[in-house]
N, CA, C and O atoms as CSV, one atom per row, in Angstrom:
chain,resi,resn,atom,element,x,y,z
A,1,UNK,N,N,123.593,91.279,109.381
A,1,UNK,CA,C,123.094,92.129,108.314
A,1,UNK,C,C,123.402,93.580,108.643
A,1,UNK,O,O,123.244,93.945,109.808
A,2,UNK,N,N,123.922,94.629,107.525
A,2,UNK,CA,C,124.077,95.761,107.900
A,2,UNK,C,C,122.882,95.934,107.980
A,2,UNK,O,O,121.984,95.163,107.644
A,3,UNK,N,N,122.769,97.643,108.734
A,3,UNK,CA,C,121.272,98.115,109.075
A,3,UNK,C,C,120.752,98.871,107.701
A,3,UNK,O,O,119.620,98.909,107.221
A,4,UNK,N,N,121.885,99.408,107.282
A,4,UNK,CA,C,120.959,99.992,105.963
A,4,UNK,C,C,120.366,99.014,104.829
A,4,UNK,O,O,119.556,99.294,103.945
A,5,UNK,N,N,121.076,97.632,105.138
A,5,UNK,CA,C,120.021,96.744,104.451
A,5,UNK,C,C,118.713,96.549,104.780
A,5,UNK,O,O,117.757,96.135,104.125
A,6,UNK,N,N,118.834,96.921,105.917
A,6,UNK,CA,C,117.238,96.189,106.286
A,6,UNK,C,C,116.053,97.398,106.316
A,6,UNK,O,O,114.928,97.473,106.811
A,7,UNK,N,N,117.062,98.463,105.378
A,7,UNK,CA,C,115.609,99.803,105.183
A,7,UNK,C,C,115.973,99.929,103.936
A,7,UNK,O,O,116.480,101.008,103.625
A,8,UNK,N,N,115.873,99.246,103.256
A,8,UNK,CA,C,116.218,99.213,101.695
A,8,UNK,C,C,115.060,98.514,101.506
A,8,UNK,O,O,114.789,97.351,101.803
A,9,UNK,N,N,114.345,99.446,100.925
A,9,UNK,CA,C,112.653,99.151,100.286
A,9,UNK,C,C,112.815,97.810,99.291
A,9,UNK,O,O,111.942,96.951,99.175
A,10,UNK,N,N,113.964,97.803,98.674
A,10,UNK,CA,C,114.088,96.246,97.636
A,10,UNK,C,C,114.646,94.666,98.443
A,10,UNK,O,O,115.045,93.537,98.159
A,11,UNK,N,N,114.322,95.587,99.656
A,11,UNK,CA,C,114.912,93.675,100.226
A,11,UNK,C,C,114.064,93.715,101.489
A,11,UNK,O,O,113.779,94.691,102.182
A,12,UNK,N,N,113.662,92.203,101.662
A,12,UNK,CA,C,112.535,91.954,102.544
A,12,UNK,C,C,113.541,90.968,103.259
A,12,UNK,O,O,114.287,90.278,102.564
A,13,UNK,N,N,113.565,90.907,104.353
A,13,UNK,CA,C,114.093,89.728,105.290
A,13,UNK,C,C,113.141,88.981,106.153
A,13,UNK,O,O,112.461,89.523,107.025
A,14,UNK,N,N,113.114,87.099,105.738
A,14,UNK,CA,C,112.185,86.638,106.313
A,14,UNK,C,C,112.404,85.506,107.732
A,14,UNK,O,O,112.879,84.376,107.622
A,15,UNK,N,N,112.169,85.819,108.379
A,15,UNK,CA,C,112.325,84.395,109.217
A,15,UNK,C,C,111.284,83.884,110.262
A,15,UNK,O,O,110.525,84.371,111.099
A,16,UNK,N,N,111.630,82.675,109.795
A,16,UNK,CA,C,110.248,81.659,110.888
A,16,UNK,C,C,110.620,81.405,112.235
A,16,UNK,O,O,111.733,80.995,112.564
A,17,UNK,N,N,109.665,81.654,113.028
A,17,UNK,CA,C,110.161,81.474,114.314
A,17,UNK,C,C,108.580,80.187,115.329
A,17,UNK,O,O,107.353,80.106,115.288
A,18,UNK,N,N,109.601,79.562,115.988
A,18,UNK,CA,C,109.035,78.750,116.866
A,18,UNK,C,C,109.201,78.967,118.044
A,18,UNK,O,O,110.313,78.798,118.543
A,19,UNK,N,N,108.200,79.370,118.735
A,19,UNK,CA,C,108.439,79.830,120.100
A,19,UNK,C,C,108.939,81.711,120.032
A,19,UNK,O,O,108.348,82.687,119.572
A,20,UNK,N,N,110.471,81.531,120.828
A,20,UNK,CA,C,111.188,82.521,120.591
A,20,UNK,C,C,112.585,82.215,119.537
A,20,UNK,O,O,113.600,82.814,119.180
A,21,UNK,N,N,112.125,81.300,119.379
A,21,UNK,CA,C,113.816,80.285,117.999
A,21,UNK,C,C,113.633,81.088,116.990
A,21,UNK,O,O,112.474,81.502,117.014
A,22,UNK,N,N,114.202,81.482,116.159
A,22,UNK,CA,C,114.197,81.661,114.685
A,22,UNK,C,C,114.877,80.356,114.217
A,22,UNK,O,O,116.046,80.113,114.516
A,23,UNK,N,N,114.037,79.434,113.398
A,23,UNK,CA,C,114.586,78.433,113.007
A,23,UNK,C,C,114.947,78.561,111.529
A,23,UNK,O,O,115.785,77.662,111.455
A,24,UNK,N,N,114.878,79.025,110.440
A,24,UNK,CA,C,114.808,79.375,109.442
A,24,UNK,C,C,114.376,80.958,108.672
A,24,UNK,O,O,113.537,81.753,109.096
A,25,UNK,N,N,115.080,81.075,107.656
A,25,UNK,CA,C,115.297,82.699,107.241
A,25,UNK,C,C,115.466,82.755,105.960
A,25,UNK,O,O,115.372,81.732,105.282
A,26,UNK,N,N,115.781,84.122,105.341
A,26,UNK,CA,C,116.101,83.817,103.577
A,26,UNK,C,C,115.769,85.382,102.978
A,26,UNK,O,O,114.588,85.727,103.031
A,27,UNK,N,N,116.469,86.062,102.578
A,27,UNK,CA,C,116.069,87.084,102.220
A,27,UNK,C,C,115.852,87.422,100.850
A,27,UNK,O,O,116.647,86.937,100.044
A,28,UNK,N,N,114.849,88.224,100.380
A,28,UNK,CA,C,114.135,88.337,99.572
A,28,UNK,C,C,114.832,89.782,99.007
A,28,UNK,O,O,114.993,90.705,99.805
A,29,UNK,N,N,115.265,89.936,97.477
A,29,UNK,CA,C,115.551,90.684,96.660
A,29,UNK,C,C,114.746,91.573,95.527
A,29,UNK,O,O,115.226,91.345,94.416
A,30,UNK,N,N,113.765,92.427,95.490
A,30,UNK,CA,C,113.016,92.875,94.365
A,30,UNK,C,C,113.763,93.737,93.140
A,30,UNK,O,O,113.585,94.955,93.136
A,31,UNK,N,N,114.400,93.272,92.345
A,31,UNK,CA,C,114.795,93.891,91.099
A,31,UNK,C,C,113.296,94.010,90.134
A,31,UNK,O,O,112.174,93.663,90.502
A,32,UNK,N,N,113.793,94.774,88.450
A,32,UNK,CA,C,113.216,94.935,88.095
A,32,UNK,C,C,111.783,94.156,87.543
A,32,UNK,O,O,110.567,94.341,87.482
A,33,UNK,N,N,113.313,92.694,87.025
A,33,UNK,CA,C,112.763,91.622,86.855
A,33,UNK,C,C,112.195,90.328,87.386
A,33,UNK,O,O,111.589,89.342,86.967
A,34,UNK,N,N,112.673,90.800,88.481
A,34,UNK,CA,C,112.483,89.218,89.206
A,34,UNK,C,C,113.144,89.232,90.379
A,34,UNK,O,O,114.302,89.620,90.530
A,35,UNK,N,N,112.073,88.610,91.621
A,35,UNK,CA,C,112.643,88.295,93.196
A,35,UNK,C,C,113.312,87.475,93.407
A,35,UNK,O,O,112.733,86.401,93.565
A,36,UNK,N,N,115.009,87.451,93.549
A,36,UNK,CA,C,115.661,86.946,94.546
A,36,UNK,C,C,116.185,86.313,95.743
A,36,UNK,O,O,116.814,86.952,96.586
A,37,UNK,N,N,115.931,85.029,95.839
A,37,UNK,CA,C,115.695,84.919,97.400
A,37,UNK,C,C,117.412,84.236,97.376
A,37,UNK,O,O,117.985,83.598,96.492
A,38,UNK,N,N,117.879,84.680,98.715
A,38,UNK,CA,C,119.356,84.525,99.103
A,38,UNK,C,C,119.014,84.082,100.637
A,38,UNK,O,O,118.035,83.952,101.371
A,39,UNK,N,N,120.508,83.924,100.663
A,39,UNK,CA,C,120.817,83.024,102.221
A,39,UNK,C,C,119.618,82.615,102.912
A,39,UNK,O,O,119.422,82.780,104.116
A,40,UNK,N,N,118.839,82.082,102.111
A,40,UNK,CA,C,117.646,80.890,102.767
A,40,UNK,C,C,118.814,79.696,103.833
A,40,UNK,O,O,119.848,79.098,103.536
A,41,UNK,N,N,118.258,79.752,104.710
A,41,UNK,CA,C,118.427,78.604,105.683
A,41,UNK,C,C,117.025,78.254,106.691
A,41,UNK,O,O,116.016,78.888,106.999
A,42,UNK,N,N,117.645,76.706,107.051
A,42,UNK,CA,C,115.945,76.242,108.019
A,42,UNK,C,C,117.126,75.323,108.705
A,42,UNK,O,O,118.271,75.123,108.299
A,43,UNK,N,N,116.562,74.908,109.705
A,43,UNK,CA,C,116.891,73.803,110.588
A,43,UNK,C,C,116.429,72.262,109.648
A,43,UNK,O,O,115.321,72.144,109.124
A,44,UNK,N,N,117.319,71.374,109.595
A,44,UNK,CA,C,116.950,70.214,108.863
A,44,UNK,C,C,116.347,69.408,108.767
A,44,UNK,O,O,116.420,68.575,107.864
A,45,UNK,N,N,115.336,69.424,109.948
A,45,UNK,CA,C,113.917,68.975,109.892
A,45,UNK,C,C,112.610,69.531,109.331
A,45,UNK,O,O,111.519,68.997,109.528
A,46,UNK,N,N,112.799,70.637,108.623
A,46,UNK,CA,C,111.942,71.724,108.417
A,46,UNK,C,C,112.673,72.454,106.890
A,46,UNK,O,O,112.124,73.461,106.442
A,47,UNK,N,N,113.596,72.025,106.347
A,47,UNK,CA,C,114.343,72.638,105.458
A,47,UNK,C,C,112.996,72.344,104.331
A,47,UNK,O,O,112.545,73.365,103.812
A,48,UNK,N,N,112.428,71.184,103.985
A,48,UNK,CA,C,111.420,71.418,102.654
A,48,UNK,C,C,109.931,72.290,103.164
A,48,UNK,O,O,109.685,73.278,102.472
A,49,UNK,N,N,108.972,72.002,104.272
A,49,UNK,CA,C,108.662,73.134,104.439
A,49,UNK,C,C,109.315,74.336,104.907
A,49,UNK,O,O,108.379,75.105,105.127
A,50,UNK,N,N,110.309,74.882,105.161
A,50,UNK,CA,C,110.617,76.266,105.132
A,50,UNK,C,C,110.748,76.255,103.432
A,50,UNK,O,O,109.694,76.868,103.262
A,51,UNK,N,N,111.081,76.098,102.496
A,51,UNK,CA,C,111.438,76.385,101.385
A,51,UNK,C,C,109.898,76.885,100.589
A,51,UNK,O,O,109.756,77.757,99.732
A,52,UNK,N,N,108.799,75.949,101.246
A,52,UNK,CA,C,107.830,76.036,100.623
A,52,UNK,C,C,107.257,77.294,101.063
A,52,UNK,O,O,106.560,77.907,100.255
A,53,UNK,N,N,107.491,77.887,102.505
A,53,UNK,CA,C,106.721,78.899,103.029
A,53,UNK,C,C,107.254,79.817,102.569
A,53,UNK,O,O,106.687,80.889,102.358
A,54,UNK,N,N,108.954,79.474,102.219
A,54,UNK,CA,C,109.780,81.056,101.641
A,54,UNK,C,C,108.758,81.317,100.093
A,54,UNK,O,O,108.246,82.431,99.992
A,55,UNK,N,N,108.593,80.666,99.366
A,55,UNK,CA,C,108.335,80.211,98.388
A,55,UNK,C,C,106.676,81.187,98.508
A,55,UNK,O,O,106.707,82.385,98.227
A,56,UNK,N,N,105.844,80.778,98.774
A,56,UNK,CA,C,104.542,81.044,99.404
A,56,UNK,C,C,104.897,82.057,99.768
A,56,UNK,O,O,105.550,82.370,98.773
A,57,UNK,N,N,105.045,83.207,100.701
A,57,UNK,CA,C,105.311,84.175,101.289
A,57,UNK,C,C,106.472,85.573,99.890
A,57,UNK,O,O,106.777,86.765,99.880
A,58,UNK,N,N,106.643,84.566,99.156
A,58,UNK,CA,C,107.388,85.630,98.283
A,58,UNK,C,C,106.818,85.795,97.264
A,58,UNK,O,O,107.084,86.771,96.563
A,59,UNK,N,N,105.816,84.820,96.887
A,59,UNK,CA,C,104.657,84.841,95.630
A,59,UNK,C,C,103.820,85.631,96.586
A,59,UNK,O,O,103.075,86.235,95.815
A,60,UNK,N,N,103.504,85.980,97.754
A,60,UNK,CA,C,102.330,86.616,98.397
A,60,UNK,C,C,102.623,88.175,98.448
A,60,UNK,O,O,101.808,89.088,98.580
A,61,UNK,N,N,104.079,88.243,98.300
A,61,UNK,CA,C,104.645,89.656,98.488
A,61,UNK,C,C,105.325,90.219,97.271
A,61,UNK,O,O,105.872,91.314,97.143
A,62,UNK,N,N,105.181,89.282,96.438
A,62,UNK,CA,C,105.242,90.260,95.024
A,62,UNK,C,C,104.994,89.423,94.035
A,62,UNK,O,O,105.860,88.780,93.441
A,63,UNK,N,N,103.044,89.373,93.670
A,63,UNK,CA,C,102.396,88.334,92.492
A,63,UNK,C,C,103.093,88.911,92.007
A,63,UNK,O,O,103.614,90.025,92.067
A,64,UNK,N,N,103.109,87.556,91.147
A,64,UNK,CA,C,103.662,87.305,89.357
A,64,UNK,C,C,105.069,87.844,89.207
A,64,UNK,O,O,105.501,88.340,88.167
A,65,UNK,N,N,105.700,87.715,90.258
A,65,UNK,CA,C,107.251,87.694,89.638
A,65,UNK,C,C,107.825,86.675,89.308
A,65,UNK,O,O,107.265,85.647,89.692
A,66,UNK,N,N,108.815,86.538,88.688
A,66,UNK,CA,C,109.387,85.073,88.557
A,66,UNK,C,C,110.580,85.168,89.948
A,66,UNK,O,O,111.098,86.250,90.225
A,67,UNK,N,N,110.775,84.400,90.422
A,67,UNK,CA,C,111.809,83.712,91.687
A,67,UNK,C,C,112.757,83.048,91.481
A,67,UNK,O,O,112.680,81.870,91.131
A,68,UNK,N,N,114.083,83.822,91.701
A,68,UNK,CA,C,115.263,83.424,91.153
A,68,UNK,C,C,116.410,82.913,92.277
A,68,UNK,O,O,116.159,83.270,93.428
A,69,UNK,N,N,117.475,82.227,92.114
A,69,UNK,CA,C,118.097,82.088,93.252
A,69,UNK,C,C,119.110,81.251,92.574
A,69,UNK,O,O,119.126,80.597,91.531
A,70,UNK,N,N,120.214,81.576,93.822
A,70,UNK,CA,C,121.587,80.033,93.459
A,70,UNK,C,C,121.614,79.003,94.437
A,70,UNK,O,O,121.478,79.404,95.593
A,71,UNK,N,N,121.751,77.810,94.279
A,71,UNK,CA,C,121.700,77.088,95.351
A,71,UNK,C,C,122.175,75.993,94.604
A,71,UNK,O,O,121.774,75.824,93.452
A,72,UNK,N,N,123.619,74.634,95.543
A,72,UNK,CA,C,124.169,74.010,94.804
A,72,UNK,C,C,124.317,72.659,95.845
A,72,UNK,O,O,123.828,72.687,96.975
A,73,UNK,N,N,125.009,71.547,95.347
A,73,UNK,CA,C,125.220,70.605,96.523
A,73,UNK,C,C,123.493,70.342,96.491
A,73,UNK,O,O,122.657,70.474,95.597
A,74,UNK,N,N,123.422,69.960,97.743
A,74,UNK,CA,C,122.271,69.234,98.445
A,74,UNK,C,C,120.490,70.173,98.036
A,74,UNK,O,O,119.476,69.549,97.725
A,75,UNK,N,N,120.553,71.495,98.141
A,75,UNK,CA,C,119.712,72.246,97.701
A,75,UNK,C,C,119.322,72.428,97.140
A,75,UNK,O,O,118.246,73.025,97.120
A,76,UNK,N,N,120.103,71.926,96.078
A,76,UNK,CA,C,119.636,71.932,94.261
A,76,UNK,C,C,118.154,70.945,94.538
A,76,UNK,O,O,117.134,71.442,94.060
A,77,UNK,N,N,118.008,69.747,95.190
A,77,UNK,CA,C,117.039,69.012,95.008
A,77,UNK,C,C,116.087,69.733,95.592
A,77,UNK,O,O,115.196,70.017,94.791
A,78,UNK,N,N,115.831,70.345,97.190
A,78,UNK,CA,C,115.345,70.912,97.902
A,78,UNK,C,C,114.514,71.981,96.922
A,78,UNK,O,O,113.296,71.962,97.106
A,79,UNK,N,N,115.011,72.928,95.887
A,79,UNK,CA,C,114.224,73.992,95.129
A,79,UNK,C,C,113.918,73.161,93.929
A,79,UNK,O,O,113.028,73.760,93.326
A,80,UNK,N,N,114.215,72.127,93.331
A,80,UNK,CA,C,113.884,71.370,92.447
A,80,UNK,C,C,112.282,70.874,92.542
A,80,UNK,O,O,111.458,70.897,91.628
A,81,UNK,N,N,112.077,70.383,94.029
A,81,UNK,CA,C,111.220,70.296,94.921
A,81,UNK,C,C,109.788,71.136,94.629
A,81,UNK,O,O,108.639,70.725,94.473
A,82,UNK,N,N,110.369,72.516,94.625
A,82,UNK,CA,C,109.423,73.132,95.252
A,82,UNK,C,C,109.249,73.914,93.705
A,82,UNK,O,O,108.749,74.997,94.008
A,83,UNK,N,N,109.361,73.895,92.716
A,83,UNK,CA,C,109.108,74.449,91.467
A,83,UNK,C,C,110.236,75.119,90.576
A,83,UNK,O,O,110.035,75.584,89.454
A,84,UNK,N,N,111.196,75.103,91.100
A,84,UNK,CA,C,112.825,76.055,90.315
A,84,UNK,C,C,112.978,74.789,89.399
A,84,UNK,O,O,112.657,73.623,89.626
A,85,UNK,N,N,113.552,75.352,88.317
A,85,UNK,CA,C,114.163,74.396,87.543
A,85,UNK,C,C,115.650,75.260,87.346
A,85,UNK,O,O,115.667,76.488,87.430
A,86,UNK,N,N,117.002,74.379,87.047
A,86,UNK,CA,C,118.258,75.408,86.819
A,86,UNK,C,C,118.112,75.764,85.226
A,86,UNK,O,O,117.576,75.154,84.301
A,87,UNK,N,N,118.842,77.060,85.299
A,87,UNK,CA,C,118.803,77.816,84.018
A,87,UNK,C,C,120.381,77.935,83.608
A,87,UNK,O,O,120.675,78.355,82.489
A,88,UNK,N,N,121.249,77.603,84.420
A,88,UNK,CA,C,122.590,77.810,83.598
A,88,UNK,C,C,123.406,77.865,84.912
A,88,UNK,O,O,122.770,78.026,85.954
A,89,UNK,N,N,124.899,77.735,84.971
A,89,UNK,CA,C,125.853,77.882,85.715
A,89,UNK,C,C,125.681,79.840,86.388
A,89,UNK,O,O,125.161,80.856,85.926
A,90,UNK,N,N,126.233,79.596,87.304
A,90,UNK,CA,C,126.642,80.871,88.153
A,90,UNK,C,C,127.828,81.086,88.130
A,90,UNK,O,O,128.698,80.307,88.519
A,91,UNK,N,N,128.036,82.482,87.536
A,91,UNK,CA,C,129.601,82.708,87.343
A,91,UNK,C,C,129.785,84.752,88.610
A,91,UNK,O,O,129.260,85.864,88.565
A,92,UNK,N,N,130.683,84.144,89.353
A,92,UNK,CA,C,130.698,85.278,90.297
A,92,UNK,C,C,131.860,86.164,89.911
A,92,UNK,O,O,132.966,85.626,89.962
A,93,UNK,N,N,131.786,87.805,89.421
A,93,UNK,CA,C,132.917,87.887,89.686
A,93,UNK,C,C,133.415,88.957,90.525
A,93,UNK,O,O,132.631,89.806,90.949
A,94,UNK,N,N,134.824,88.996,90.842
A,94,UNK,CA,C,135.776,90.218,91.883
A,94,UNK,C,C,136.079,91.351,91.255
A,94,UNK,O,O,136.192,91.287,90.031
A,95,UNK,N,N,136.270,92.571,91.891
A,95,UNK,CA,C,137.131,93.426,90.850
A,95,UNK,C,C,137.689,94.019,92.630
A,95,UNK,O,O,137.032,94.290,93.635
A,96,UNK,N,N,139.027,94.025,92.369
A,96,UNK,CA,C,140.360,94.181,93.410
A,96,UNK,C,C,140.259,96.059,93.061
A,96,UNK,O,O,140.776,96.577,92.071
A,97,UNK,N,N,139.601,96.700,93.964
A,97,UNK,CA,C,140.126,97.637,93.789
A,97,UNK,C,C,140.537,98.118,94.627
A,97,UNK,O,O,141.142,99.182,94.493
């Protein structure tokens, strides 16, 4: 992570730790409308509760937003899980300058 991300008042970075492990992480986005959570990862024994604590911990750090995210393949079930429903395809784009 660059460092000026991590003093950027709109992004929270979370991670769980066991022991001295960080086993799981996921960072948290505050726009106008709605929190963001990106590059969530957990170790795969722990991937549905970490999702739930990201989940929990981002409703605790900003009630009543709605919680948005992309996640595809195998994950889709994992946030399906935990209350996301999908709203439409993700379209990314480049500009080459």
């Amino acid at each position: 992570l660059r460092a000026d991300l991590l003093s950027t008042e709109a992004v929270t970075v979370l991670a769980a730790h066991v022991d001295d492990r960080i086993v799981g992480g996921a960072v948290l986005n505050r726009g106008a409308e709605a929190v963001g959570i990106s590059n969530f990862f957990a170790e795969d024994l722990i991937t549905s509760e970490s999702w739930q604590g990201c989940v929990a911990l981002a409703g605790a750090l900003f009630p009543g937003a709605p919680l948005i995210g992309y996640e595809s393949g195998a994950a889709r079930g994992a946030v399906r899980t935990h209350g996301f429903d999908a709203v439409g395809p993700l379209r990314v784009w480049v500009h080459q300058g």
